[in-house]
C-alpha positions as CSV (number, residue, x, y, z in Angstrom):
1,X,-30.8,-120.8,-65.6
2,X,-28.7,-118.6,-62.9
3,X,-27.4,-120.4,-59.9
4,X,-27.4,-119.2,-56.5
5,X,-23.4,-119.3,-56.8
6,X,-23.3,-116.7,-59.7
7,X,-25.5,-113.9,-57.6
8,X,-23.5,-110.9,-56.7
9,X,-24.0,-108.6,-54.1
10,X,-23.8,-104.9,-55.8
11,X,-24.5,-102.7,-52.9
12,X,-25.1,-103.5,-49.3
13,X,-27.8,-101.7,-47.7
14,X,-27.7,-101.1,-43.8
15,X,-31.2,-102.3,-42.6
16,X,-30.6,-99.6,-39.2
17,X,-30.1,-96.8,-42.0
18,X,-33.5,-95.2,-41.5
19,X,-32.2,-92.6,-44.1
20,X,-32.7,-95.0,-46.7
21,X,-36.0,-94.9,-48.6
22,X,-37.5,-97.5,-51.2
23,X,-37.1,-95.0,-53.6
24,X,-33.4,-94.5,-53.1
25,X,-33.0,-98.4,-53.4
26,X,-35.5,-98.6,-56.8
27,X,-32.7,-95.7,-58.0
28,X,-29.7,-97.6,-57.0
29,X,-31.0,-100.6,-59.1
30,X,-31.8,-98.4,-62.1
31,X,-28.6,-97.1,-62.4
32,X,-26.7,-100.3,-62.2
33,X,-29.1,-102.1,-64.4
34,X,-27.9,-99.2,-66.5
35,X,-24.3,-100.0,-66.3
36,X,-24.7,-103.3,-66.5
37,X,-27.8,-104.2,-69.1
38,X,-26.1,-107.9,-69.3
39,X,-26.9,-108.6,-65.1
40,X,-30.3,-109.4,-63.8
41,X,-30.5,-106.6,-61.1
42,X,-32.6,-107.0,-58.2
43,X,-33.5,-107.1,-54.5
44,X,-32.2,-109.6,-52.2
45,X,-34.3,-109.1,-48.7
46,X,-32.3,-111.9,-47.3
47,X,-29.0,-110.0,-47.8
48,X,-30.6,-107.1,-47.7
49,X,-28.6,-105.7,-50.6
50,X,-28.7,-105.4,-54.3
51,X,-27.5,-108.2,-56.3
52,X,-27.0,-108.9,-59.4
53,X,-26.6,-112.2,-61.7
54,X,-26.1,-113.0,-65.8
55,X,-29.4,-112.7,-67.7
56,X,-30.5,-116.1,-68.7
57,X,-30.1,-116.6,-72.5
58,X,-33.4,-115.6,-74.5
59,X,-35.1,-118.6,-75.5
60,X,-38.8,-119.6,-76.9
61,X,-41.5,-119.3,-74.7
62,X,-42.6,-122.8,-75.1
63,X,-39.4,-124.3,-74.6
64,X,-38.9,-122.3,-71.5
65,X,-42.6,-123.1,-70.2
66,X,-42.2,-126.9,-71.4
67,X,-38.4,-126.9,-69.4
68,X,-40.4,-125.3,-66.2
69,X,-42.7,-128.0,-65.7
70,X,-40.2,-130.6,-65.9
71,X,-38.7,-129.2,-62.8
């Protein structure tokens, strides 16, 4: 499973930046999932940025459901 320690920040968005619409972000993340189709791309609201981090290796549904609820 990824770690906190192998996010990435892609892009930094400027939360004063009133320029900047969802859509433009949604596009942003698109594109580098694009480039990347190995990363995890996503939304970070706490950074306020888009991050990135490795895929987690495919693995069986129940193994990954029976792994969750050991947690």
């Amino acid at each position: 499973m990824g770690t906190e320690s192998e996010k990435r920040i892609m892009l930094r968005i400027d939360p004063n930046d009133e320029s900047i619409t969802l859509k433009d972000i949604m596009q942003r993340i698109q594109e580098i999932q694009r480039q990347h189709p190995d990363l995890d791309v996503f939304f970070d609201g706490d950074e306020y940025a888009v991050c990135s981090r490795p895929k987690e290796k495919a693995r069986p549904i129940a193994e990954a459901v029976e792994g969750k609820k050991k947690v």
